[in-house]
C-alpha positions as semicolon CSV with decimal commas, in nm:
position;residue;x (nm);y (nm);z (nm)
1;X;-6,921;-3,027;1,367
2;X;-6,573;-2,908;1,305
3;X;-6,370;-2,707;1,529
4;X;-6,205;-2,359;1,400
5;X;-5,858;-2,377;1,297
6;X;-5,677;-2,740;1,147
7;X;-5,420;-2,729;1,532
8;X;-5,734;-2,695;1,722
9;X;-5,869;-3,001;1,539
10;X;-5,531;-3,225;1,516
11;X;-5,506;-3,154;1,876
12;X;-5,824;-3,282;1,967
13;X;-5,815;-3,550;1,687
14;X;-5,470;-3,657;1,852
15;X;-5,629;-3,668;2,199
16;X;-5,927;-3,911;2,072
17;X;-5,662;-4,117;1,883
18;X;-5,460;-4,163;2,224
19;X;-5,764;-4,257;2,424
20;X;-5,975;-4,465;2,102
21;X;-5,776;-4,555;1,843
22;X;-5,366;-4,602;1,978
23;X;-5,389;-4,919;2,167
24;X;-5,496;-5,130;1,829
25;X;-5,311;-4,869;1,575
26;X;-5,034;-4,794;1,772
27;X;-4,882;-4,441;1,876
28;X;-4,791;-4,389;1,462
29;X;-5,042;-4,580;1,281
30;X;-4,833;-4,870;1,172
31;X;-5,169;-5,121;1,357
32;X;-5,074;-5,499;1,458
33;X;-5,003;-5,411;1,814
34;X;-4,957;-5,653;2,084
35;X;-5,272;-5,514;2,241
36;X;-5,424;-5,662;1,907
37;X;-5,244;-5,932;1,904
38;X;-5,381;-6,070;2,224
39;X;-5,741;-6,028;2,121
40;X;-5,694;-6,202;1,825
41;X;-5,741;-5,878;1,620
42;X;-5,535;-5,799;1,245
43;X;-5,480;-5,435;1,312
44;X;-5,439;-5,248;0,982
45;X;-5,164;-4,943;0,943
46;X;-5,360;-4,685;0,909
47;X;-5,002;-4,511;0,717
48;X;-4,939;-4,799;0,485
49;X;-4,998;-4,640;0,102
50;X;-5,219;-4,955;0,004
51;X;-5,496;-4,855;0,287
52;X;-5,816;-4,982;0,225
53;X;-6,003;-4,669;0,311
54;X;-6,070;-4,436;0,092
55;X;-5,771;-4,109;0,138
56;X;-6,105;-3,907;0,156
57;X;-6,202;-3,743;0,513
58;X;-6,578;-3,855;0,444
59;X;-6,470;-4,200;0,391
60;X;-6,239;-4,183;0,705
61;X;-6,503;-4,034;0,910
62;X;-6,763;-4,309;0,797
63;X;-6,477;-4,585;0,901
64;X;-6,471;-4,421;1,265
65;X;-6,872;-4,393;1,287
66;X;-6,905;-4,785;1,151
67;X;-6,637;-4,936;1,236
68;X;-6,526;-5,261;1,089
69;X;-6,659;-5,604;1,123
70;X;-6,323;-5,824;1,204
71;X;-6,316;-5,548;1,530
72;X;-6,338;-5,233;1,512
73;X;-6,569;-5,061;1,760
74;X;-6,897;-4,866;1,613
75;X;-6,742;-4,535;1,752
76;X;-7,071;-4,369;1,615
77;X;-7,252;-4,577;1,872
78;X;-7,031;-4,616;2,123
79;X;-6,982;-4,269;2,266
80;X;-6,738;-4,080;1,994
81;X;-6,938;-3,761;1,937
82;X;-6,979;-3,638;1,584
83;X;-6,712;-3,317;1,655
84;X;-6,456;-3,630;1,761
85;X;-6,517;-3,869;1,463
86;X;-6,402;-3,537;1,265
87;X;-6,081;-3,463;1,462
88;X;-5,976;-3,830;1,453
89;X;-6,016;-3,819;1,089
90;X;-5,846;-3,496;1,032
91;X;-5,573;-3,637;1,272
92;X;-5,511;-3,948;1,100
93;X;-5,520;-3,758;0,711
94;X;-5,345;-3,475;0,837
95;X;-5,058;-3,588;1,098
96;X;-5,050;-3,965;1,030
97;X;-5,099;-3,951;0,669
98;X;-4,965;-3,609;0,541
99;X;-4,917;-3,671;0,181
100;X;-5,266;-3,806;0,180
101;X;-5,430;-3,453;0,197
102;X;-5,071;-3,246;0,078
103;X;-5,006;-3,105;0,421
104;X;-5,009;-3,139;0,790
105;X;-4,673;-3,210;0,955
């Protein structure tokens, strides 16, 4: 499921962020975009420290797969593969969120 080195995997986690995840969390995280806004979607920040998820990369990865009721897409269902749920968790814990995990950058 994972890919072999952490650049290989924030790379691709970056790339599924830009195509899945950017237009509602915006390029850093910080959510309430005015994509979201005109859909009528509260956006979280996905860097804010009082993040309701979990700072796990299980809990992360089962956010992606579900998604969330007030809008988030079921990425598990709609087309993410499992390999891509992983990077886009990685990428958010590790580039977004460094402290989260003690590293990235």
């Amino acid at each position: 499921v994972t890919l072999g080195d952490d650049d290989e995997r924030a790379l691709e986690g970056n790339a599924v962020y830009a195509a899945r995840c950017r237009n509602c969390h915006g390029p850093l995280g910080r959510g309430s975009t005015e994509y979201a806004a005109g859909r009528g979607l509260e956006v979280p920040s996905l860097v804010d420290e009082a993040w309701s998820v979990s700072p796990q990369i299980d809990s992360v990865r089962h956010r992606v797969f579900v998604g969330h009721a007030a809008g988030m897409p079921t990425w598990g269902v709609a087309g993410i593969t499992t390999r891509e749920i992983d990077a886009v968790s990685f990428y958010v814990l590790e580039r977004l969120r460094p402290e989260v995990l003690g590293g990235g950058g």
